[in-house]
C-alpha positions as CSV (number, residue, x, y, z in Angstrom):
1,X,7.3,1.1,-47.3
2,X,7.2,4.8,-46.1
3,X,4.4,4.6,-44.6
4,X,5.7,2.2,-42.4
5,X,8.4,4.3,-40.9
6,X,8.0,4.8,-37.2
7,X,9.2,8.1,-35.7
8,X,8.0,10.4,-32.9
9,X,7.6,7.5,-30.6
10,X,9.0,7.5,-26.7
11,X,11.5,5.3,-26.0
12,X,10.6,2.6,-23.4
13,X,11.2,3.7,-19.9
14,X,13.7,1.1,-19.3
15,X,17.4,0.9,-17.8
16,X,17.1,3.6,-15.5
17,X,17.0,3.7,-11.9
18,X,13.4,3.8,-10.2
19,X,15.4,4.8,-6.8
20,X,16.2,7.8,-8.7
21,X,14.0,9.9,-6.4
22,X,15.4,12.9,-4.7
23,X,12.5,12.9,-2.3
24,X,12.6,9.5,-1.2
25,X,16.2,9.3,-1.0
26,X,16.3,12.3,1.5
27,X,13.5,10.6,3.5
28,X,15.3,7.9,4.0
29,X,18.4,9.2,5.6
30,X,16.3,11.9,7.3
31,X,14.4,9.2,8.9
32,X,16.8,6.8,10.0
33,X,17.3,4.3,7.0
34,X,20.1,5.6,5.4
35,X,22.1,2.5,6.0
36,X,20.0,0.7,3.2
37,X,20.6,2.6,0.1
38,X,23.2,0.7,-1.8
39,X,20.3,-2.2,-1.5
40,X,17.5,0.0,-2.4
41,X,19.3,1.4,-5.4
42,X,20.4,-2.0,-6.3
43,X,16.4,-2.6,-6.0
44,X,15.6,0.0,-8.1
45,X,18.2,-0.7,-10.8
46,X,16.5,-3.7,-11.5
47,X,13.0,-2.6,-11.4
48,X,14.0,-0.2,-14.5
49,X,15.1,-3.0,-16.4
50,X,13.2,-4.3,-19.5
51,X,13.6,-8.2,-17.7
52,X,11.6,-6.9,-14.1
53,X,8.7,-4.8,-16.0
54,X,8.3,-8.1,-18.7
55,X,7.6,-10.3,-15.4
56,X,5.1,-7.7,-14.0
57,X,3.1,-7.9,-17.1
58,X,3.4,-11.9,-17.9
59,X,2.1,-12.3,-13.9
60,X,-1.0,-10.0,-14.8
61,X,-2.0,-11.6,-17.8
62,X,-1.3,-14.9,-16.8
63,X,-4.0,-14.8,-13.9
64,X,-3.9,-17.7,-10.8
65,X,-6.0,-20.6,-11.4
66,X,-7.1,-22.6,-8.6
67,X,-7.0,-26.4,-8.2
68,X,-9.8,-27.5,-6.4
69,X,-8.9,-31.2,-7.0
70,X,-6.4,-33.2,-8.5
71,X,-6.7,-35.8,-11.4
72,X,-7.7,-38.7,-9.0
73,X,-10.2,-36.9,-7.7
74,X,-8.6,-35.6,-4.3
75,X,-9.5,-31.8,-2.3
76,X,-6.2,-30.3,-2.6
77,X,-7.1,-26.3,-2.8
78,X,-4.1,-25.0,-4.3
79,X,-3.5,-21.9,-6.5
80,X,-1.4,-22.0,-9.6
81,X,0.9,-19.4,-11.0
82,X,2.8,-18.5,-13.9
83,X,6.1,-18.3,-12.9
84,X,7.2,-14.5,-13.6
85,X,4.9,-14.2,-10.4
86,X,7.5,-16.7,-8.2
87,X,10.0,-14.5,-9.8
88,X,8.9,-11.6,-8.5
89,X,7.7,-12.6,-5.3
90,X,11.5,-14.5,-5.0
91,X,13.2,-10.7,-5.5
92,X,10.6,-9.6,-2.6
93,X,11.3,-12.2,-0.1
94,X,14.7,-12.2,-0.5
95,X,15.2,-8.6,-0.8
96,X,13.0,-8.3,2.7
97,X,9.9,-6.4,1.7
98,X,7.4,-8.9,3.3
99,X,8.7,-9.2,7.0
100,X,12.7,-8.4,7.7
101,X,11.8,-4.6,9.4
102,X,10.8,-6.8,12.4
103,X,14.6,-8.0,13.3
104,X,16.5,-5.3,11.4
105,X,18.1,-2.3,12.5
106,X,17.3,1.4,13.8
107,X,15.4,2.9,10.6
108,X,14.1,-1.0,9.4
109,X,10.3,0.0,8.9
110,X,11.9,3.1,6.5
111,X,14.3,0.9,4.9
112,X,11.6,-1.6,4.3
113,X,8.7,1.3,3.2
114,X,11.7,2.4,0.6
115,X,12.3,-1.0,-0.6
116,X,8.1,-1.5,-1.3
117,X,7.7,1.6,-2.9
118,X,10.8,0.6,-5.7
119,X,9.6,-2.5,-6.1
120,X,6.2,-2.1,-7.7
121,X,6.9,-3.5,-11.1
122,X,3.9,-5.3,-10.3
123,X,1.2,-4.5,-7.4
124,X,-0.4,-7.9,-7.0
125,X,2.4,-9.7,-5.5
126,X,2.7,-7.0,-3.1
127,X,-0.3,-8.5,-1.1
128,X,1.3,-11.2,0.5
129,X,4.1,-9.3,0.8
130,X,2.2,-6.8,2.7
131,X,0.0,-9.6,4.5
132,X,3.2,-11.1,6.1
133,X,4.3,-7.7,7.3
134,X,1.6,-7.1,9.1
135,X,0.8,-10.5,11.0
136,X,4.2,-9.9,12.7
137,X,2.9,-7.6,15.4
138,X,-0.6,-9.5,15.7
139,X,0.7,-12.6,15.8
140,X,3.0,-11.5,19.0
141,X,-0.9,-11.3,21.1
142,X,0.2,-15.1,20.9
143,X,4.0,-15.7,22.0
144,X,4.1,-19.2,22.1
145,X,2.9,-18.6,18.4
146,X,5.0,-16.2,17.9
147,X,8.3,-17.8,18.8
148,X,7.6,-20.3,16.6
149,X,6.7,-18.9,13.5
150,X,8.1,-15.4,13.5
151,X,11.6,-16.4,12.3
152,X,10.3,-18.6,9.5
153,X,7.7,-15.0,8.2
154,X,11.4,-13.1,9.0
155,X,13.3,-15.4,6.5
156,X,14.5,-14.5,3.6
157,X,14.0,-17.8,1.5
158,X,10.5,-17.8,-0.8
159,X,9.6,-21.1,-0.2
160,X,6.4,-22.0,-1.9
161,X,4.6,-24.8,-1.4
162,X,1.6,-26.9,0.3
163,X,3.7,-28.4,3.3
164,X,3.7,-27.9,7.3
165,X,4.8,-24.1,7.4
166,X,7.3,-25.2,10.5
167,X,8.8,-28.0,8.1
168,X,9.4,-24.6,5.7
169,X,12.3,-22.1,4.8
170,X,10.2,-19.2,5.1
171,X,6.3,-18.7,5.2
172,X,4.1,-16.4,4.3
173,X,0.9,-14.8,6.3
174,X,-2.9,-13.9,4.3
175,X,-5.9,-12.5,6.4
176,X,-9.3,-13.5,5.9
177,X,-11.7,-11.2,8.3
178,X,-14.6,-10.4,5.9
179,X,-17.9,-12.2,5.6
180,X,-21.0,-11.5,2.8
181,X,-23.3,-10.2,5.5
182,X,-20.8,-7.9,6.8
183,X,-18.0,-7.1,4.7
184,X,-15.9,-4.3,6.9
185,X,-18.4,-4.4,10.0
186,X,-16.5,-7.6,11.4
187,X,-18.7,-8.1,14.1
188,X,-21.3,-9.3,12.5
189,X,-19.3,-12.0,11.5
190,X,-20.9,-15.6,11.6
191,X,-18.0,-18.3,11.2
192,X,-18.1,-20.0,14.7
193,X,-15.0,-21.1,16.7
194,X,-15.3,-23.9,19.2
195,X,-12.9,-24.4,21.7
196,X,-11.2,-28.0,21.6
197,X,-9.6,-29.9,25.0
198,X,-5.8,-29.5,23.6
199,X,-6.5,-25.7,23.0
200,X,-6.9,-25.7,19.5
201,X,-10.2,-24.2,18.0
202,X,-12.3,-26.0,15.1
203,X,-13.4,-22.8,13.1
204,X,-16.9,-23.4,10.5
205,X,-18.3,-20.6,8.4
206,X,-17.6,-18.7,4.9
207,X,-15.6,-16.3,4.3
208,X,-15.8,-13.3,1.8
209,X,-12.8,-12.3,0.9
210,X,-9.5,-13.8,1.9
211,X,-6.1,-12.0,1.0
212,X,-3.6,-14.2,-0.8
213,X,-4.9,-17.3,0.2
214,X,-1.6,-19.7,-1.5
215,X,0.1,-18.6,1.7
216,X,1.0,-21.2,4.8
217,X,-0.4,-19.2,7.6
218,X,-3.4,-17.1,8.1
219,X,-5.3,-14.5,10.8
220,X,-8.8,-15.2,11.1
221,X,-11.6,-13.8,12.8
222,X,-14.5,-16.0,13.9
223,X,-16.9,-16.1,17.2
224,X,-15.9,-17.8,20.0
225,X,-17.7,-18.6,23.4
226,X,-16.6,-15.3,24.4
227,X,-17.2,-13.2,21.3
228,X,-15.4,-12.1,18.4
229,X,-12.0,-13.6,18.6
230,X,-8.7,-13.8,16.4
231,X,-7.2,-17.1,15.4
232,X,-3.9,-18.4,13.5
233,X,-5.1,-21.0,10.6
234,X,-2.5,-23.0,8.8
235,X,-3.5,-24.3,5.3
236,X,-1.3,-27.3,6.0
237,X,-1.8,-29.1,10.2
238,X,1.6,-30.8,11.2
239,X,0.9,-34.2,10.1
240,X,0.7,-33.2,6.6
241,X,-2.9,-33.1,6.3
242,X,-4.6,-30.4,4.6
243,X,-6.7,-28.1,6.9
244,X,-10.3,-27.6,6.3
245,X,-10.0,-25.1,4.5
246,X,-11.9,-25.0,1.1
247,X,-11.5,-22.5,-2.1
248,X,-14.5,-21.8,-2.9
249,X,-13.3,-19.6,-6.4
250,X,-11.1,-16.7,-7.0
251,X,-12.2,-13.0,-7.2
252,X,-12.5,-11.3,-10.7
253,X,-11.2,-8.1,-9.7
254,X,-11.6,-5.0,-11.8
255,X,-7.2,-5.3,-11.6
256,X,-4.3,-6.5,-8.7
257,X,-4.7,-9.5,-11.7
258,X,-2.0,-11.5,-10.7
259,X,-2.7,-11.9,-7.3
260,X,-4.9,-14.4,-5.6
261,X,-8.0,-13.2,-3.9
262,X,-10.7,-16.2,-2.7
263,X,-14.0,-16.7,-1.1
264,X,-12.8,-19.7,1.8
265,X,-15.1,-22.1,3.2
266,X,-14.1,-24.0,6.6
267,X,-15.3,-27.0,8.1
268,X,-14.2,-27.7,11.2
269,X,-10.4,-25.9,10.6
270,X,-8.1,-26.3,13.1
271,X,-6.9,-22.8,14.3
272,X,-4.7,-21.8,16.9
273,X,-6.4,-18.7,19.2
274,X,-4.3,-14.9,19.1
275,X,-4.7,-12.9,22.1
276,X,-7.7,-13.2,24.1
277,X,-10.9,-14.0,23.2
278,X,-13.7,-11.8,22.2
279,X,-10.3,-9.3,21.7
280,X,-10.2,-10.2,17.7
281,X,-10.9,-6.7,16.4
282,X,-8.4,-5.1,19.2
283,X,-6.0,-8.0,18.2
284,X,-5.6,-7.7,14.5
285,X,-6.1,-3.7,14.4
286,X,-2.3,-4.6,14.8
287,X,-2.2,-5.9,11.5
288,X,-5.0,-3.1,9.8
289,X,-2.8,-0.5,10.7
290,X,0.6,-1.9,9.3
291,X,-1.1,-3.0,6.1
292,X,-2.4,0.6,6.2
293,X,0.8,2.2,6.4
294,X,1.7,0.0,3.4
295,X,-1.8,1.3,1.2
296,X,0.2,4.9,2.1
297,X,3.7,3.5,0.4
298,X,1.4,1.9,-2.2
299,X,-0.4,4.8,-3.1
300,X,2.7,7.0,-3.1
301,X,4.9,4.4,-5.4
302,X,1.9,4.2,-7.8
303,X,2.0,8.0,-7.9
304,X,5.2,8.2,-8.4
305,X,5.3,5.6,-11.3
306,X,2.7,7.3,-13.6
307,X,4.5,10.8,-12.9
308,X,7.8,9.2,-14.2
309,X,5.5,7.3,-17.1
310,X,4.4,10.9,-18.4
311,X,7.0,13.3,-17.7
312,X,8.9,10.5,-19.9
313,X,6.8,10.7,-22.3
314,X,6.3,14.8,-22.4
315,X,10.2,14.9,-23.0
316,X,10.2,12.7,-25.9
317,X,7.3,13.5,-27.7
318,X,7.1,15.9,-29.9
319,X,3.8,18.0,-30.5
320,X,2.4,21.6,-31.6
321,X,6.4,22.5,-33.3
322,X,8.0,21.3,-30.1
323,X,8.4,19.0,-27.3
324,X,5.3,18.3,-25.3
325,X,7.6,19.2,-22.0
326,X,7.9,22.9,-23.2
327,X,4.5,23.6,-23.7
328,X,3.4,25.6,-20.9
329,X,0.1,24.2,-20.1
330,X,1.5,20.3,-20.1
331,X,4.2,21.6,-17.5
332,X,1.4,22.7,-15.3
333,X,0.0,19.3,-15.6
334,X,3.2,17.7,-14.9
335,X,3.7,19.7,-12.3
336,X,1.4,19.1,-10.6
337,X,1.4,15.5,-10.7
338,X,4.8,16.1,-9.0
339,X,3.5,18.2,-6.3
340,X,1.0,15.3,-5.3
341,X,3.7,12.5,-5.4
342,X,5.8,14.3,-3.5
343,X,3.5,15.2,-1.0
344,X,2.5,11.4,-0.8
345,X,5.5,9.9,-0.8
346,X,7.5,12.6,2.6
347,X,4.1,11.3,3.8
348,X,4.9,7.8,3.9
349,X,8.1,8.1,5.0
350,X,7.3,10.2,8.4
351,X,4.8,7.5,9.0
352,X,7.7,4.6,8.5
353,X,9.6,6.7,10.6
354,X,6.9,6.7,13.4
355,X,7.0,3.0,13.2
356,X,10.7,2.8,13.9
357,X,10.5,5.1,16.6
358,X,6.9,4.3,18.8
359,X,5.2,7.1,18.0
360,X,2.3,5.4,19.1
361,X,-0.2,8.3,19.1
362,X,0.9,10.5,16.3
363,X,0.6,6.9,14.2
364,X,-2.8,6.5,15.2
365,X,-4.5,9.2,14.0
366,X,-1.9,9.8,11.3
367,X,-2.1,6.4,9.5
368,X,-5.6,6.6,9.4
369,X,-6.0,10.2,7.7
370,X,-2.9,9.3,5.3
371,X,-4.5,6.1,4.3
372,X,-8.0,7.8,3.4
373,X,-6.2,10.4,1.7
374,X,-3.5,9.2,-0.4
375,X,-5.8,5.9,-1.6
376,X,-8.1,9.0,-2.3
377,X,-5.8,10.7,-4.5
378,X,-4.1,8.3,-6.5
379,X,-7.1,7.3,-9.0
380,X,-7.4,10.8,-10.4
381,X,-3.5,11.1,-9.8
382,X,-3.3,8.1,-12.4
383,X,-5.8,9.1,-14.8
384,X,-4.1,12.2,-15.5
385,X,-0.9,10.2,-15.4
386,X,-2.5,8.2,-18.8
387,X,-3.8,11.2,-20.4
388,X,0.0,12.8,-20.4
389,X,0.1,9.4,-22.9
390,X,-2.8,10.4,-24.8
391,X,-4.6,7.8,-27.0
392,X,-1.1,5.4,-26.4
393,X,-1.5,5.7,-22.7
394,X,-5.4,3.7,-23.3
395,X,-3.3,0.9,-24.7
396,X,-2.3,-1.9,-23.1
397,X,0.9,-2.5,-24.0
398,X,1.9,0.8,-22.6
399,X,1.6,-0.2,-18.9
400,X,-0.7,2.7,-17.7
401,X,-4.4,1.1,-17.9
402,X,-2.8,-1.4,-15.4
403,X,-1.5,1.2,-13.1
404,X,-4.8,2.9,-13.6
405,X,-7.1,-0.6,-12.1
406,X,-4.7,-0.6,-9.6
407,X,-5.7,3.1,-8.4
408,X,-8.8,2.2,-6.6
409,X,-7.9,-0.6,-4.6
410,X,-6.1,0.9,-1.9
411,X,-9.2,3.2,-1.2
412,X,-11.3,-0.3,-0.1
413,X,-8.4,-2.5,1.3
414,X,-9.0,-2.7,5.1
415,X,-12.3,-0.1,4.8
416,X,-13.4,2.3,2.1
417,X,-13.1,5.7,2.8
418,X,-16.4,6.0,5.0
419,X,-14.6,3.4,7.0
420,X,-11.3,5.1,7.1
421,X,-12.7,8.8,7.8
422,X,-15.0,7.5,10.9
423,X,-11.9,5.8,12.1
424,X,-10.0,9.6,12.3
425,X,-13.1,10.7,14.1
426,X,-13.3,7.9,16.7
427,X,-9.7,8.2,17.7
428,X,-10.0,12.1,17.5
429,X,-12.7,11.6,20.6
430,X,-11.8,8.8,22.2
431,X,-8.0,9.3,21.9
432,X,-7.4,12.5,22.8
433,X,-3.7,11.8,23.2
434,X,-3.3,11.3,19.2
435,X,-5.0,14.5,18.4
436,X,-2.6,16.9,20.7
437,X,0.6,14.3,18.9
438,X,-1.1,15.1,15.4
439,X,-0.8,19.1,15.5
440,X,2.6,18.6,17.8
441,X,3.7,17.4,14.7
442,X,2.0,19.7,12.1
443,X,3.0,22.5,14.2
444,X,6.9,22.1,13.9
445,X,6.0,24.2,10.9
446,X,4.3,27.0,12.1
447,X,5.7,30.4,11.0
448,X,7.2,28.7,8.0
449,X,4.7,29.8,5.3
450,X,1.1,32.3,6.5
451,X,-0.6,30.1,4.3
452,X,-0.2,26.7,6.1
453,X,-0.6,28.9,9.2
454,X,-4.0,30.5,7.9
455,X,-4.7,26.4,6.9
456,X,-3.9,25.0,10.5
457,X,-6.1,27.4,12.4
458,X,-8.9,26.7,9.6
459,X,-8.7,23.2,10.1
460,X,-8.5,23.4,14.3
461,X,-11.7,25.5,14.0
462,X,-13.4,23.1,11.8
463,X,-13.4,20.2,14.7
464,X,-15.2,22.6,17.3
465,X,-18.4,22.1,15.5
466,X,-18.6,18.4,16.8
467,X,-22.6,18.1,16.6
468,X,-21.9,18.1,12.7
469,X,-18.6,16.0,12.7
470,X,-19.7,12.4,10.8
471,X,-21.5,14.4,8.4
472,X,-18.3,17.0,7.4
473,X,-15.7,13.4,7.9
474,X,-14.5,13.3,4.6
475,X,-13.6,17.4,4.5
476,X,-12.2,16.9,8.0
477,X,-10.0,14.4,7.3
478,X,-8.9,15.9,4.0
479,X,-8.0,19.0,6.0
480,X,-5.9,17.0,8.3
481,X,-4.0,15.1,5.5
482,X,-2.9,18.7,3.5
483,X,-1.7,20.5,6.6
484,X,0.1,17.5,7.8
485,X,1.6,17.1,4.0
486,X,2.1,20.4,4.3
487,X,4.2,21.0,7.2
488,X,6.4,18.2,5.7
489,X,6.7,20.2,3.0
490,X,7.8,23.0,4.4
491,X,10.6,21.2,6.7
492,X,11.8,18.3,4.3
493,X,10.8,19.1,0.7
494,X,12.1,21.2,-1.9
495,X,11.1,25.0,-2.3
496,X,9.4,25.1,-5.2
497,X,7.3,21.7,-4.6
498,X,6.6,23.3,-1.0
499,X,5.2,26.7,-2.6
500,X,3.1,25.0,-4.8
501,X,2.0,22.7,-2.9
502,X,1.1,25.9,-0.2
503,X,-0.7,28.0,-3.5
504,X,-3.0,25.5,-4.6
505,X,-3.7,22.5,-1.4
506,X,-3.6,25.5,1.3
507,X,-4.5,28.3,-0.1
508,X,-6.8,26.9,-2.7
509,X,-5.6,29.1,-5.2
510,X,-6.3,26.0,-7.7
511,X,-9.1,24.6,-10.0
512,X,-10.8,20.8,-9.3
513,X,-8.7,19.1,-11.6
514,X,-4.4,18.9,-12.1
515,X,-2.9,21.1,-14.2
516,X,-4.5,24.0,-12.5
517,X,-1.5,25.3,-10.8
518,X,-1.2,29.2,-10.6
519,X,1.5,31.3,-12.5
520,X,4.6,32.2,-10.8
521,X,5.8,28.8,-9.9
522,X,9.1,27.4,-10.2
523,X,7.7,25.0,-12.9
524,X,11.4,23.7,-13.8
525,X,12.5,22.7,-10.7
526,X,9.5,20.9,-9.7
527,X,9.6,19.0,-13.4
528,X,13.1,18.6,-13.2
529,X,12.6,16.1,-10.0
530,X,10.6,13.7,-11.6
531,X,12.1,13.2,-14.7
532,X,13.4,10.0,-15.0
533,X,17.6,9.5,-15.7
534,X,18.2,7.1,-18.6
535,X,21.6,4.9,-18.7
């Protein structure tokens, strides 16, 4: 029938390569991680495919389903999944996204930051990924621990499985800090620890929200004689017996669907303690800040995915007598969408780049202001993303109303954006080390552009006022984030993304939602850099 025939409809975005991305390939040789390109475009290659993206959707509508007992009648906790999410999480593992920057080369954490920012055919497997990342540098407060289970979170064999994690191939790490009276304030945390003659501790209490909790190891906080205290909790002791460690249920999240998140009851769980006690916060800020750094790559690879999804779609769809691409007030749009992925994603890479090299100061105050500011960006980055679809970007099958659920959850992972900005303002005063590293950096761009000069010296007066300082945070900290983006910009990024970026973030010259660029912009160029290469 005629009315059956299908034409002006995009081709899927498929067979291309998502590593494609002039910005993120110059970041990483820029920043030291060169030497894993071949890999990272191999990665990408088969993130483009139809195979990769049909896994990432069977894991999210095939949610986990926990086990609370078996047939007989026996506690045995576990979490099932469908197996496009072992798939996936098999690719991860094996490609080094959860924990192989630890014992790689110069340039590892870039590499690594690269590698998690292709691989995003699917978010929620990315937790664990991300968990296992970050215990690494907590875990090593304990180096007995450390020595023994750092090379089996290094390895590169997913091994899944309820089993003794140092009878295992590889392991992965989950974090369970939050409680329901308490939620980010961590101190007012109830679960008790009790200290045992051999040195273990027998932790009992409930907690809240637990990340990923179908992995073998996990940090915990709980209070100890001497206060608030960080712990190492396998689900599995070394006899074989399961640890007292109870699912309670799994989270219905508003998305991250395929990914396990669990309210945890122990009772009496033997835990191992991690650094000193009363220490727990100072202990696993370790692990707060790396999974922060990975909310950053997260935010910037989402970006970056619904840019490529409509710029896509705007050059194969035709509207108005022509192609949506052409029409001058959906380039604006577009354009602008590019300007903010581009931004977020030489963001991430510096910050990976700080992590290779001990830039212990800059990163403090600069993973904290990125991590408010590109979680804070990406949910109105990825509606407008959908609406480049129209009414076929509000359908399922097209991908984007899962990118879109996604959006917000980086903004509340490890603190919500309160909790983020009053963490810039408390290293600001009592670091004042990390604020003289963050405008050493921001100023390598000064004379570059009177604009970002103009924006600096705005921004430097704006913390004099410190009587007002909680109550401007969230402006403060977004001040911070566009002249740091901005003097990246200007050194690393292309012209025209640089002078738009300059026009409308700096110099305000730009309405409150995208597509409000000015005129005289090199639209093309910018456009040009996120349109994806098919074949």
């Amino acid at each position: 029938m005629t009315t059956h025939d299908v034409f002006n409809q995009v081709p899927p975005l498929t067979g291309y390569d998502v590593a494609d991305d002039p910005a993120l390939l110059d970041g990483l040789f820029r920043e030291g991680g060169g030497w894993a390109a071949e890999e990272i475009h191999e990665l990408g290659r088969l993130a483009g495919t139809e195979q990769a993206q049909e896994q990432g959707r069977l894991a999210n509508e095939n949610r986990p389903v926990l086990r609370t007992h078996d047939r007989y009648g026996h506690r045995i906790d576990e979490v099932e999944f469908h197996p496009a999410w072992h798939d996936l999480m098999r690719v991860a593992v094996g490609h080094g996204l959860h924990a192989a920057a630890w014992t790689a080369r110069t340039g590892g954490h870039v590499a690594r930051a690269a590698k998690f920012y292709v691989w995003r055919v699917d978010a929620g497997h990315g937790c664990p990924i991300s968990m296992t990342y970050a215990a690494v540098p907590a875990l090593r407060h304990a180096p007995d621990l450390a020595r023994q289970y750092e090379p089996l979170l290094t390895s590169d064999t997913y091994d899944f499985g309820l089993r003794p994690p140092l009878t295992k191939a590889g392991i992965l790490a989950g974090m369970s800090m939050t409680e329901k009276q308490g939620g980010s304030d961590v101190r007012a945390n109830t679960t008790r620890a009790v200290p045992q003659s051999d040195g273990t501790y027998l932790l009992t209490g409930h907690k809240w929200f637990t990340s990923a909790p179908m992995c073998d190891i996990f940090l915990v906080l709980a209070q100890a004689p001497e206060g608030l205290t960080c712990f190492l909790l396998p689900r599995v002791l070394p006899d074989g017996a399961l640890n007292a460690m109870r699912l309670q249920r799994l989270k219905d999240k508003l998305g991250n669907h395929s990914n396990a998140s669990a309210e945890v009851e122990y009772e009496s769980a033997v835990a191992w303690r991690v650094g000193d006690e009363g220490r727990g916060v100072r202990t696993i800020i370790e692990m707060v800040n790396m999974t922060r750094l990975d909310c950053v790559v997260g935010g910037a690879a989402g970006m970056r995915q619904g840019l490529v999804q409509a710029t896509h779609h705007a050059a194969h769809r035709q509207a108005f007598g022509g192609y949506l691409i052409d029409r001058p007030l959906m380039r604006n749009v577009l354009a602008d969408l590019a300007v903010e992925s581009e931004a977020a994603t030489l963001l991430m890479l510096r910050l990976a780049g700080a992590t290779d090299r001990g830039e212990t100061a800059f990163k403090r105050l600069g993973l904290a202001i990125s991590k408010y500011w590109v979680s804070k960006r990406w949910p109105a980055h990825s509606a407008e993303a959908l609406e480049c679809l129209g009414g076929n970007g509000y359908v399922e099958e097209s991908g984007m109303p899962r990118l879109f659920r996604e959006s917000p959850l980086n903004s509340i992972w490890e603190g919500s954006g309160n909790v983020a900005a009053l963490d810039v303002l408390r290293a600001m005063l009592k670091e004042p080390e990390t604020v003289d590293a963050f405008f050493e950096e921001v100023g390598s761009a000064s004379g570059a552009d009177p604009r970002f000069d103009a924006a600096v010296q705005q921004v430097k007066d704006s913390l004099l006022d410190v009587e007002t300082l909680e109550l401007r945070a969230r402006r403060v900290v977004e001040r911070l984030a566009l002249v740091l983006q901005g003097s990246l910009l200007l050194r690393y990024g292309h012209p025209a993304v640089a002078d738009a970026f300059s026009a409308s973030r700096l110099d305000r010259d730009w309405g409150q939602a995208f597509g409000t660029l000015p005129p005289g912009l090199d639209f093309g160029a910018i456009i040009a850099r996120a349109t994806p290469k098919l074949g």
